[in-house]
PDB file of N, CA, C, O and CB in Angstrom:
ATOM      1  N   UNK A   1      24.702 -33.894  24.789  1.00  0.00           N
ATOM      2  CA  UNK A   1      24.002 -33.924  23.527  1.00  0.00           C
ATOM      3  C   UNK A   1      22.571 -33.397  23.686  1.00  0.00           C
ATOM      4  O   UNK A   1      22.041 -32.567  22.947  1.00  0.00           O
ATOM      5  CB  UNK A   1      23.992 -35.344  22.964  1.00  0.00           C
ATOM      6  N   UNK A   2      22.202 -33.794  24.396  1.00  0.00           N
ATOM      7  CA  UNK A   2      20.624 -33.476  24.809  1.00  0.00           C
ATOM      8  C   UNK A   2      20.434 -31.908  25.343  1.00  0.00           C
ATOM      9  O   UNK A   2      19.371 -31.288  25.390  1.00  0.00           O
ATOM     10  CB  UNK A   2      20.108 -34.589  26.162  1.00  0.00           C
ATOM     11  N   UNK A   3      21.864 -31.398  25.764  1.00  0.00           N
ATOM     12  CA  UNK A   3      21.543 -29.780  25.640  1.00  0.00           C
ATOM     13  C   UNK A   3      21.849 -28.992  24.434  1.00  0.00           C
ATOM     14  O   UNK A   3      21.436 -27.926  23.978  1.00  0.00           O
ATOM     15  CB  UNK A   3      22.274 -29.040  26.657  1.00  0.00           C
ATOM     16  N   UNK A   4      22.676 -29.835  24.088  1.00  0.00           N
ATOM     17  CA  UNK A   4      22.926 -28.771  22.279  1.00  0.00           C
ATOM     18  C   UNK A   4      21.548 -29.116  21.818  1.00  0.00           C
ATOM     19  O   UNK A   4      20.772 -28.166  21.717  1.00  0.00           O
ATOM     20  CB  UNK A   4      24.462 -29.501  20.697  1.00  0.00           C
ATOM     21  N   UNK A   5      21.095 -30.344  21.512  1.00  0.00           N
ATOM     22  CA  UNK A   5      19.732 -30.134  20.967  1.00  0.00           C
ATOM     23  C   UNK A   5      18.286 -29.043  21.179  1.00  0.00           C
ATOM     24  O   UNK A   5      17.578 -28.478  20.345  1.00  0.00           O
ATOM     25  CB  UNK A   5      19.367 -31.233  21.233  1.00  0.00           C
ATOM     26  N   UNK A   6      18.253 -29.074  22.894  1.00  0.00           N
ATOM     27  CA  UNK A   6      17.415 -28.094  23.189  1.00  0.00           C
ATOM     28  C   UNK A   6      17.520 -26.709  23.238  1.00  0.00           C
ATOM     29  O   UNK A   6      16.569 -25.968  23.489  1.00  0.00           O
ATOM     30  CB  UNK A   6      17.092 -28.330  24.067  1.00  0.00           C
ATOM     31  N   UNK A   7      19.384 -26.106  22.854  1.00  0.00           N
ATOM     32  CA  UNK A   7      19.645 -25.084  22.338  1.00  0.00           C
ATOM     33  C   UNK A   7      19.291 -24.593  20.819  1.00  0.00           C
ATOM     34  O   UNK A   7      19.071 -23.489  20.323  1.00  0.00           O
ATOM     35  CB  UNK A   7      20.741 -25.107  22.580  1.00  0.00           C
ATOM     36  N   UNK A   8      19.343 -25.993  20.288  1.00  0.00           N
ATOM     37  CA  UNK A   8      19.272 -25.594  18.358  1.00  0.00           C
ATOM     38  C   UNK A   8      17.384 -25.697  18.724  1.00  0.00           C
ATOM     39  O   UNK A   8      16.626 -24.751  18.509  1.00  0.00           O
ATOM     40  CB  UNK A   8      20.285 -27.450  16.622  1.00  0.00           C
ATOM     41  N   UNK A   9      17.014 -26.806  19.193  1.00  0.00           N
ATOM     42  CA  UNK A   9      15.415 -26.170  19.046  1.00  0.00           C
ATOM     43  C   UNK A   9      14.920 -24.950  19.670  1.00  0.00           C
ATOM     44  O   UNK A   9      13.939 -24.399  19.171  1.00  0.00           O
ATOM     45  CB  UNK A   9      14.439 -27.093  19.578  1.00  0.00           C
ATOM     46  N   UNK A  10      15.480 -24.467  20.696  1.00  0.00           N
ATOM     47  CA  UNK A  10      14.956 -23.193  21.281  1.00  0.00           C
ATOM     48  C   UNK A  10      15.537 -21.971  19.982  1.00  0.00           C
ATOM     49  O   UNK A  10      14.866 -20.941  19.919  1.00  0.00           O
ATOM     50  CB  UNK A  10      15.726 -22.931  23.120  1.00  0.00           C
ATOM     51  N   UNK A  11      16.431 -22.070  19.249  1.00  0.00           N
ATOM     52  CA  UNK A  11      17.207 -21.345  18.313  1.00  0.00           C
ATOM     53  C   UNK A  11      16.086 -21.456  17.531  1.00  0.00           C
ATOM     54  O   UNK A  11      15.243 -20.559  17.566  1.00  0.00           O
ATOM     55  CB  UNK A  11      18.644 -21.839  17.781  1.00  0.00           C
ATOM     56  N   UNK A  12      15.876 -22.923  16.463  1.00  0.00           N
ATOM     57  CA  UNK A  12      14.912 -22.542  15.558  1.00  0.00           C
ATOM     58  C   UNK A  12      13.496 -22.121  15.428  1.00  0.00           C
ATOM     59  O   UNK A  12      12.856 -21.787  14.431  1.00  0.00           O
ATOM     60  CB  UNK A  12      14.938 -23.228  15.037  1.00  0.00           C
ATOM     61  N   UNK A  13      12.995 -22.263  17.299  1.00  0.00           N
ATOM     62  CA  UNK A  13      11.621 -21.668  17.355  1.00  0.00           C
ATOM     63  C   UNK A  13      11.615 -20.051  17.734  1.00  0.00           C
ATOM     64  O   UNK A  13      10.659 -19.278  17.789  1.00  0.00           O
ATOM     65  CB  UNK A  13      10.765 -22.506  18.474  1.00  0.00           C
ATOM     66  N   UNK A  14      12.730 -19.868  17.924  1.00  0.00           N
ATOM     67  CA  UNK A  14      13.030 -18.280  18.165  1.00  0.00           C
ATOM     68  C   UNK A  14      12.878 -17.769  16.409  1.00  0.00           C
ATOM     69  O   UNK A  14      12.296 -16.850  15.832  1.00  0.00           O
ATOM     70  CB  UNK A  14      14.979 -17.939  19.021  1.00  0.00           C
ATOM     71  N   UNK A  15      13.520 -18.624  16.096  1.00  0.00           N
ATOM     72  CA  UNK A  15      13.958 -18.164  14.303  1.00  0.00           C
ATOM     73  C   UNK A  15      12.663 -18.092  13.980  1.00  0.00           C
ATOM     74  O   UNK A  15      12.198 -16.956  13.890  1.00  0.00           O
ATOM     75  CB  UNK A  15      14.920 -19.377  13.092  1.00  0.00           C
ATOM     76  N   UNK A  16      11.643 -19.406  13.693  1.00  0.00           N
ATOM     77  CA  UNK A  16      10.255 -19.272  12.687  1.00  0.00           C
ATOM     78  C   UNK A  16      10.020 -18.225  13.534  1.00  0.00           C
ATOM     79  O   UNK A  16      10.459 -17.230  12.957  1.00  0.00           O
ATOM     80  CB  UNK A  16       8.914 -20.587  12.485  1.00  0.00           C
ATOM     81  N   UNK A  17       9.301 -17.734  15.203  1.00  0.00           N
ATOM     82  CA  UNK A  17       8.424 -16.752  15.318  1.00  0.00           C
ATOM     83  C   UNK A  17       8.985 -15.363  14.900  1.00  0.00           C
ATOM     84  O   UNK A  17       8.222 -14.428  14.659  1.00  0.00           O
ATOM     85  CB  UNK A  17       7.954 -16.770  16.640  1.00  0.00           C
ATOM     86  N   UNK A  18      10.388 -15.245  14.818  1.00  0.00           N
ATOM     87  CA  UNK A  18      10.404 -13.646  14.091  1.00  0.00           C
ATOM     88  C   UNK A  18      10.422 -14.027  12.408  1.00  0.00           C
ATOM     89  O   UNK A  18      10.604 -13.006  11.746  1.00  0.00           O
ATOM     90  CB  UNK A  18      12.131 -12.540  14.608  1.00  0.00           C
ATOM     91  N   UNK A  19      10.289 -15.126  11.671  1.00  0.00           N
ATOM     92  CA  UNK A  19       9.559 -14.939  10.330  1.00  0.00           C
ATOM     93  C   UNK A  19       8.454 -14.668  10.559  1.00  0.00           C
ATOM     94  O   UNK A  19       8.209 -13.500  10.255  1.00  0.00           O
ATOM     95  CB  UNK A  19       9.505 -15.942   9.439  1.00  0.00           C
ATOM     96  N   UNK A  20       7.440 -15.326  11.061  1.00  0.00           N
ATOM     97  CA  UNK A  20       6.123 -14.671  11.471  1.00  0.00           C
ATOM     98  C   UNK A  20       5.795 -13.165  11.738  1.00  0.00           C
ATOM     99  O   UNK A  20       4.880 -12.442  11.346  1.00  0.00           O
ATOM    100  CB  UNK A  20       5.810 -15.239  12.590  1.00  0.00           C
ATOM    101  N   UNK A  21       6.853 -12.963  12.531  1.00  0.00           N
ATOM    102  CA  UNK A  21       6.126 -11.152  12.853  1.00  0.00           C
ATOM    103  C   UNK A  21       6.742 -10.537  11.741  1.00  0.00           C
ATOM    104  O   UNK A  21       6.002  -9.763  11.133  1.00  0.00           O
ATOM    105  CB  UNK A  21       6.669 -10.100  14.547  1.00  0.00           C
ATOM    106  N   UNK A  22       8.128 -10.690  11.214  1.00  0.00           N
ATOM    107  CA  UNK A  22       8.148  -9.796  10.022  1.00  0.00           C
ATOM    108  C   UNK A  22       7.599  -9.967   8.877  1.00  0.00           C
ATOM    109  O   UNK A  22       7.676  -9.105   8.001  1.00  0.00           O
ATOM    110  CB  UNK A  22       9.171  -9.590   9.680  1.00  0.00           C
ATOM    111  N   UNK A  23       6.821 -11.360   8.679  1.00  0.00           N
ATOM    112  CA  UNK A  23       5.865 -11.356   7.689  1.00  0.00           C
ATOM    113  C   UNK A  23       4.680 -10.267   8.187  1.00  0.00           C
ATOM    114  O   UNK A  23       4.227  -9.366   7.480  1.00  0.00           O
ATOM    115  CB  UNK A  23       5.334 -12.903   7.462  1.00  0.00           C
ATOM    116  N   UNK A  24       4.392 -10.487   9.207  1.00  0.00           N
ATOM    117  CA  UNK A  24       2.859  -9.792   9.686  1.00  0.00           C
ATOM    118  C   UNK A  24       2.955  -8.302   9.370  1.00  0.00           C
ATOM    119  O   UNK A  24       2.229  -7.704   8.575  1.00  0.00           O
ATOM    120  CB  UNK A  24       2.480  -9.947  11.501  1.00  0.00           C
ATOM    121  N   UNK A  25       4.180  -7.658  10.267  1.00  0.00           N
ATOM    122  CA  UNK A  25       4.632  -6.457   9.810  1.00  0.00           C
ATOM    123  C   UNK A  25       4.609  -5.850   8.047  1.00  0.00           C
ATOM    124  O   UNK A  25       3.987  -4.840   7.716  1.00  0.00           O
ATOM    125  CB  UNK A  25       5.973  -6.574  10.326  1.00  0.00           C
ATOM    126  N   UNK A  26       5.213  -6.491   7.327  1.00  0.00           N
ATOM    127  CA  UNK A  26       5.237  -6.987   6.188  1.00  0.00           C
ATOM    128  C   UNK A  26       3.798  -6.374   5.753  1.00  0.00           C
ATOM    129  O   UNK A  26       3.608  -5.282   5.217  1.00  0.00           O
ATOM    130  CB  UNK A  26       5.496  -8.562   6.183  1.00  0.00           C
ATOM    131  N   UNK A  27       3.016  -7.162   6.049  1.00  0.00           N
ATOM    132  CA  UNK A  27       1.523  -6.930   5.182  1.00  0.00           C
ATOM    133  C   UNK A  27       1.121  -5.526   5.903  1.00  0.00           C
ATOM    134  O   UNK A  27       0.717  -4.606   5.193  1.00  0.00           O
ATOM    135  CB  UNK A  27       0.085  -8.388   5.468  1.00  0.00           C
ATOM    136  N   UNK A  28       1.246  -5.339   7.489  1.00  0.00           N
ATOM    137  CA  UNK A  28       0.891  -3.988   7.756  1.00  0.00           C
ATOM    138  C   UNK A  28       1.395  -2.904   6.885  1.00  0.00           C
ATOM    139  O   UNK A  28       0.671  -1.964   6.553  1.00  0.00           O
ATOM    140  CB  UNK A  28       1.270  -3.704   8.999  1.00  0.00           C
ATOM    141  N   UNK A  29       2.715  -3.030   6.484  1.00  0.00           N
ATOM    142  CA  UNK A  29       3.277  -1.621   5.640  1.00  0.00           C
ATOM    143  C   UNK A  29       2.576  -1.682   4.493  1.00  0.00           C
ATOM    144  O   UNK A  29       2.149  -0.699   3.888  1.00  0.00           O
ATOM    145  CB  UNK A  29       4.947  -1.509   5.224  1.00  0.00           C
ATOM    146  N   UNK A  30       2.393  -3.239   4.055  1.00  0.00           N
ATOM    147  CA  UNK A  30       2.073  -2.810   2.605  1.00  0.00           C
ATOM    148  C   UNK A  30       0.312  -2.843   2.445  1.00  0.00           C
ATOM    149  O   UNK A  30      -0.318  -2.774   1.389  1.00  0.00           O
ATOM    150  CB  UNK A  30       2.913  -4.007   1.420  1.00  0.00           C
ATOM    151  N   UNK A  31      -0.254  -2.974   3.876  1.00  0.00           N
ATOM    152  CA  UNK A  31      -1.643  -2.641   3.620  1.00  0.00           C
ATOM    153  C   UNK A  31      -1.428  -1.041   3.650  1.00  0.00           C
ATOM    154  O   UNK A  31      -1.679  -0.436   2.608  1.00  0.00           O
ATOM    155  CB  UNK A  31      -2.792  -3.309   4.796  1.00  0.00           C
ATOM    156  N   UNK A  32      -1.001  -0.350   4.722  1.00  0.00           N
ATOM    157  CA  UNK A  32      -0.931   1.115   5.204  1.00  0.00           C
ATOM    158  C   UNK A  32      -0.601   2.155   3.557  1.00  0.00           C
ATOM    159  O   UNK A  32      -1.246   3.091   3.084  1.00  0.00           O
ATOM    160  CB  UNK A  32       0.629   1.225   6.606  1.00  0.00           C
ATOM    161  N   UNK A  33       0.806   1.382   3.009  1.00  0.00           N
ATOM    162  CA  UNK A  33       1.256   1.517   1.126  1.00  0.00           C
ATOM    163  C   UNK A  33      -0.276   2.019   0.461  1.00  0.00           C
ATOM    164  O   UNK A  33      -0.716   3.121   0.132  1.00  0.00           O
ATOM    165  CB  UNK A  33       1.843  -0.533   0.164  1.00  0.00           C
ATOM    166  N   UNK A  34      -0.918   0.430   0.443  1.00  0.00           N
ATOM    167  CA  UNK A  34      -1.716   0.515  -0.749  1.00  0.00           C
ATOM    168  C   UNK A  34      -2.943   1.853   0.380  1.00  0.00           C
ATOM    169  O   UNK A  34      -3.173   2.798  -0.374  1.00  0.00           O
ATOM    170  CB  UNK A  34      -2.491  -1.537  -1.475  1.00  0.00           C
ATOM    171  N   UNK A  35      -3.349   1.990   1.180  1.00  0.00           N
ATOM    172  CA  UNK A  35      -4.170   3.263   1.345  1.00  0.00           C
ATOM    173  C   UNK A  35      -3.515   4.187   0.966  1.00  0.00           C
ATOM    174  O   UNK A  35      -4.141   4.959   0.239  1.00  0.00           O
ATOM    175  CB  UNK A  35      -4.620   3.605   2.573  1.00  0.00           C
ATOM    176  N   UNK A  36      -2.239   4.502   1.204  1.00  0.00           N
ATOM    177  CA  UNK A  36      -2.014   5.949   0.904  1.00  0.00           C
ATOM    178  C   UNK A  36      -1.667   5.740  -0.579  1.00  0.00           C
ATOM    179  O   UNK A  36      -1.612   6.746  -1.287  1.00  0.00           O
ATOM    180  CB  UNK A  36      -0.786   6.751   1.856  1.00  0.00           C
ATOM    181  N   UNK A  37      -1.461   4.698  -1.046  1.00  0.00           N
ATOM    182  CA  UNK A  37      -1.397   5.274  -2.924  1.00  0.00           C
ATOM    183  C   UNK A  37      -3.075   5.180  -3.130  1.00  0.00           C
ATOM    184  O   UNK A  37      -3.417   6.012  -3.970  1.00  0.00           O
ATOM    185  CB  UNK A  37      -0.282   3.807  -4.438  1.00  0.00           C
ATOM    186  N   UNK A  38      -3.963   4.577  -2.720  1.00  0.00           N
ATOM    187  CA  UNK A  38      -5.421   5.027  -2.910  1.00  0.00           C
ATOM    188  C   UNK A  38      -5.759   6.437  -2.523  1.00  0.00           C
ATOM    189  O   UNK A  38      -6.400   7.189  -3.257  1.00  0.00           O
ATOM    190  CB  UNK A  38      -6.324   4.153  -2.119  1.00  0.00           C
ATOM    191  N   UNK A  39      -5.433   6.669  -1.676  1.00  0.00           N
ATOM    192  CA  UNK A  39      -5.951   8.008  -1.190  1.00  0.00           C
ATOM    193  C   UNK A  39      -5.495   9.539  -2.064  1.00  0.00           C
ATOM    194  O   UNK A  39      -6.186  10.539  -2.262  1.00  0.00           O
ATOM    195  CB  UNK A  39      -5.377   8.076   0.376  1.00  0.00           C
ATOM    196  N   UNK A  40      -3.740   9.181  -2.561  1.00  0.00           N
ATOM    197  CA  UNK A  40      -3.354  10.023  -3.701  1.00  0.00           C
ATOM    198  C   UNK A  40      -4.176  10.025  -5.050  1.00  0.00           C
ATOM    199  O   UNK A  40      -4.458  11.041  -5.686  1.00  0.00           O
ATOM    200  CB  UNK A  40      -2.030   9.650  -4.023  1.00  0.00           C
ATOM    201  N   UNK A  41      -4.534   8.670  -5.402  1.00  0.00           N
ATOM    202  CA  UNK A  41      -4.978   8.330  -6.658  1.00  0.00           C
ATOM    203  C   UNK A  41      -6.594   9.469  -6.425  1.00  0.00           C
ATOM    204  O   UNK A  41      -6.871  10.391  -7.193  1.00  0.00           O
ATOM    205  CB  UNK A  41      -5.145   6.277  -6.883  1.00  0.00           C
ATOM    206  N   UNK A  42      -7.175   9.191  -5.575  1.00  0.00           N
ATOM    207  CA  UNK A  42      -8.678   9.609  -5.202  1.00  0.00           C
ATOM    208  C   UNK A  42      -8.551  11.256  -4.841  1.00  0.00           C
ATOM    209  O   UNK A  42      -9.509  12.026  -4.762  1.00  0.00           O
ATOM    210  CB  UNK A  42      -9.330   8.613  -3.711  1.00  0.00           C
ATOM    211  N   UNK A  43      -6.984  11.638  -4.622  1.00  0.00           N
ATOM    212  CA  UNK A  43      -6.958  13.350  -4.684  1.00  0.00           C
ATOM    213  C   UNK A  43      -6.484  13.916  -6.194  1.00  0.00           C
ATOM    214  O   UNK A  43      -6.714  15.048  -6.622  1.00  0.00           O
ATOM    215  CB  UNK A  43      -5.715  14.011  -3.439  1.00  0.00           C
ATOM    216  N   UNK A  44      -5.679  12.718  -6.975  1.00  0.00           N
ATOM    217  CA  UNK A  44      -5.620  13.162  -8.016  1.00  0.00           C
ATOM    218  C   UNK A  44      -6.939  13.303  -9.133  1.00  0.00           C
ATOM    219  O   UNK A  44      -6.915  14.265  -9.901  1.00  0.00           O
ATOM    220  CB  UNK A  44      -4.671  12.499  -8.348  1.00  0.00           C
ATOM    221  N   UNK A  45      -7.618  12.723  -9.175  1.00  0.00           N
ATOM    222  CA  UNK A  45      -8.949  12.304 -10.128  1.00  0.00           C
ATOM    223  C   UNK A  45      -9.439  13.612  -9.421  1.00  0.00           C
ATOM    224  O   UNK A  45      -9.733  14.423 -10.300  1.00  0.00           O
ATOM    225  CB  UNK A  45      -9.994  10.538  -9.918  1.00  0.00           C
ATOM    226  N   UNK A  46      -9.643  14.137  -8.151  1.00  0.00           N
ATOM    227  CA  UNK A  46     -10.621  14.978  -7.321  1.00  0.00           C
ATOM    228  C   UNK A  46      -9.792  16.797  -8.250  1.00  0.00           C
ATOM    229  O   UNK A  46     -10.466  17.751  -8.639  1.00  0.00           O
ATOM    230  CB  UNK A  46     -10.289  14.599  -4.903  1.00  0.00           C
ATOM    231  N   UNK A  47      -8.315  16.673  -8.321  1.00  0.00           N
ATOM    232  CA  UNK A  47      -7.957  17.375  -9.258  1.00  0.00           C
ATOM    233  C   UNK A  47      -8.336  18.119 -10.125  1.00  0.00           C
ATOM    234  O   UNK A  47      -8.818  19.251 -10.179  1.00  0.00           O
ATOM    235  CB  UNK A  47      -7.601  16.985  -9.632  1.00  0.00           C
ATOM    236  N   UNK A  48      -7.883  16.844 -11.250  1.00  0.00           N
ATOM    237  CA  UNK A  48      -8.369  16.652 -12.272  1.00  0.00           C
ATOM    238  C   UNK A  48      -9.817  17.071 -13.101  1.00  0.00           C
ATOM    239  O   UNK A  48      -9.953  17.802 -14.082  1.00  0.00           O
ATOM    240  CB  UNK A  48      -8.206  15.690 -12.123  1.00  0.00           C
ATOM    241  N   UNK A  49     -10.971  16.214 -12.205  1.00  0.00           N
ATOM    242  CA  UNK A  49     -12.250  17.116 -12.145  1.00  0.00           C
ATOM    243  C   UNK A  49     -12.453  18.023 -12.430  1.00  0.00           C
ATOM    244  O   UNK A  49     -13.197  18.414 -13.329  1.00  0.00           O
ATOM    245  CB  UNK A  49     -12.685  17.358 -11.387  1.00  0.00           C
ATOM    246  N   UNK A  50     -11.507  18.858 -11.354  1.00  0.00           N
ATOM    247  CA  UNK A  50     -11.831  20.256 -10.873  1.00  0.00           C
ATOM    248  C   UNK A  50     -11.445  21.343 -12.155  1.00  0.00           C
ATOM    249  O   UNK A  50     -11.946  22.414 -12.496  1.00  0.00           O
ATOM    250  CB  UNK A  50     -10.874  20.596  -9.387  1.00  0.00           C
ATOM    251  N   UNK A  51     -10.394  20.592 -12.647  1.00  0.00           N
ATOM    252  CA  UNK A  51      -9.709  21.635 -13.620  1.00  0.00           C
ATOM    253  C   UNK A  51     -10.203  21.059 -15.125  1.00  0.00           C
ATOM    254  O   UNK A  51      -9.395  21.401 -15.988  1.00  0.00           O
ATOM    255  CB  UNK A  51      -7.811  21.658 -13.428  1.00  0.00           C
ATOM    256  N   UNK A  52     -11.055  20.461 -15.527  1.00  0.00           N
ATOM    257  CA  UNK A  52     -11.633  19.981 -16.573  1.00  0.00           C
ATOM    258  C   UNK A  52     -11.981  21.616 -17.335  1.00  0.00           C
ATOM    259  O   UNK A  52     -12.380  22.592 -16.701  1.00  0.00           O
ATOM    260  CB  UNK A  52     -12.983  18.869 -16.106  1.00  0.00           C
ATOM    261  N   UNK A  53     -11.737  21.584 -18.672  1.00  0.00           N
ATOM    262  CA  UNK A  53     -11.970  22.594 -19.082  1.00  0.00           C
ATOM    263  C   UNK A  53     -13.630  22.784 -19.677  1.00  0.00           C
ATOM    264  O   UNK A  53     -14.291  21.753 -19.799  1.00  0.00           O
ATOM    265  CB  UNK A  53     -10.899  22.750 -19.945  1.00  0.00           C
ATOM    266  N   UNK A  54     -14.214  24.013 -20.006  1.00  0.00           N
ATOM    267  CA  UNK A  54     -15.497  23.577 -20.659  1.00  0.00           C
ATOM    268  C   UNK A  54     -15.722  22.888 -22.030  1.00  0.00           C
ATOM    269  O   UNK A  54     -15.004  23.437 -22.865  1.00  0.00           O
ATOM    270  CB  UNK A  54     -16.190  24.642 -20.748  1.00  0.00           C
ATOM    271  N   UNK A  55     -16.208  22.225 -22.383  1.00  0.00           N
ATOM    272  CA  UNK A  55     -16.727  21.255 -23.491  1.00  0.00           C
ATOM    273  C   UNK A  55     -16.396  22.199 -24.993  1.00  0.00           C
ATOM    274  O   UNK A  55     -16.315  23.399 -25.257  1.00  0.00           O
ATOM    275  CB  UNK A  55     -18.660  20.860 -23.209  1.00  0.00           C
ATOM    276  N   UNK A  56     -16.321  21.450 -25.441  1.00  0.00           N
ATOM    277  CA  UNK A  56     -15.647  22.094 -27.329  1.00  0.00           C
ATOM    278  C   UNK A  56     -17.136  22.635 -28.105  1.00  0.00           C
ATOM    279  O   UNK A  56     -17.121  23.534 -28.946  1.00  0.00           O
ATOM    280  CB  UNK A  56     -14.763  20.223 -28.753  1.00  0.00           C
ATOM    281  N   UNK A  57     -18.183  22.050 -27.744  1.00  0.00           N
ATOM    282  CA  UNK A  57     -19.483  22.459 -27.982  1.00  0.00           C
ATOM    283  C   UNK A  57     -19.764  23.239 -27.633  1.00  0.00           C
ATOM    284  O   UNK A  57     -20.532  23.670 -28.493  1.00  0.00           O
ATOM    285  CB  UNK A  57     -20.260  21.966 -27.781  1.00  0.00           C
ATOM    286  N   UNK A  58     -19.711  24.401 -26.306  1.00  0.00           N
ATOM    287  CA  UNK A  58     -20.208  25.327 -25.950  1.00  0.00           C
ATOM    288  C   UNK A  58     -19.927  26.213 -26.536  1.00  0.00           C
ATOM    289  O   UNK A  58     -20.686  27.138 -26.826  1.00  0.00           O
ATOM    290  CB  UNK A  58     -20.144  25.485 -25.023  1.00  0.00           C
ATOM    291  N   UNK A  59     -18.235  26.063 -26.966  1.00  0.00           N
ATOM    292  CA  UNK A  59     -17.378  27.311 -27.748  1.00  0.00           C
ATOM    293  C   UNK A  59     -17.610  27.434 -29.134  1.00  0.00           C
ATOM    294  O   UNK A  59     -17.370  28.438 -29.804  1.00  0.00           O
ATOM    295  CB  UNK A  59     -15.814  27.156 -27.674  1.00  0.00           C
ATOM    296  N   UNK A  60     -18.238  26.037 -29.662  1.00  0.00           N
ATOM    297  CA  UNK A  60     -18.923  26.439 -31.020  1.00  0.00           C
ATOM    298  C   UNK A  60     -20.336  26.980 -31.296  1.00  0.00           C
ATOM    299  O   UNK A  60     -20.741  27.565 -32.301  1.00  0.00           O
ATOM    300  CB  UNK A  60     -18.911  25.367 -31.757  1.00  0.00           C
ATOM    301  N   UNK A  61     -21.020  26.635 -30.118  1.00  0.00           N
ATOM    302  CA  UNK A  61     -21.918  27.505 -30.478  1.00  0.00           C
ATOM    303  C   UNK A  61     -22.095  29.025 -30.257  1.00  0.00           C
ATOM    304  O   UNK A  61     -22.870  29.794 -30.826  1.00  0.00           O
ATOM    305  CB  UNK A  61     -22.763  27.024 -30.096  1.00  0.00           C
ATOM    306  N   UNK A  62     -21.195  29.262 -29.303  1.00  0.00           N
ATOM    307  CA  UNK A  62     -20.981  30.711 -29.158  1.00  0.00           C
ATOM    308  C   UNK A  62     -20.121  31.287 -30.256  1.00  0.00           C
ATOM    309  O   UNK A  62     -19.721  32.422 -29.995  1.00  0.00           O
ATOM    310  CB  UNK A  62     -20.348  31.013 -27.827  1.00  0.00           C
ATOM    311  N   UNK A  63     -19.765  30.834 -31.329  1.00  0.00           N
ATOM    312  CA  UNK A  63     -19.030  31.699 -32.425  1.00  0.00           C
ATOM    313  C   UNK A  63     -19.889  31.436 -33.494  1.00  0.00           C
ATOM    314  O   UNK A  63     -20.440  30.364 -33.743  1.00  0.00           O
ATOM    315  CB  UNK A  63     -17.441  31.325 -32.790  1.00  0.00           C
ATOM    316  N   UNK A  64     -19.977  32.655 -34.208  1.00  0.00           N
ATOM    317  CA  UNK A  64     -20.997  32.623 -35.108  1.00  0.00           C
ATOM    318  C   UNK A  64     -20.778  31.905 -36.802  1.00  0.00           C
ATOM    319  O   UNK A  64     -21.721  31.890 -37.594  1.00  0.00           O
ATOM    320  CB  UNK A  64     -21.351  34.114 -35.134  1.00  0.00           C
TER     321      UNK A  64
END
């Protein structure tokens, strides 16, 4: 009896520490996630910017 027990506890401390690392893992992907959807978001706006057309005012005052 006393070795099935220290089999099921060596079992369930094997079990929690890989919840632990695939939690940890876990937050690494989804920290690594949220940079690269920041970094798209910050090339799209950089875009965007770029291709802004000129202002509706300039073109009215240039027509007579």
């Amino acid at each position: 009896m006393a070795r099935i027990k220290l089999v099921l506890n060596e079992r369930r401390l094997a079990y929690q520490g890989a919840l632990k690392l695939a939690q940890q893992e876990a937050e690494v992907v989804e920290s690594n996630a949220d940079k690269e959807v920041l970094e798209f978001q910050k090339k799209l706006q950089r875009e965007a910017a770029s291709n802004v057309p000129p202002s509706s005012k300039t073109e009215e005052t240039a027509s007579p």
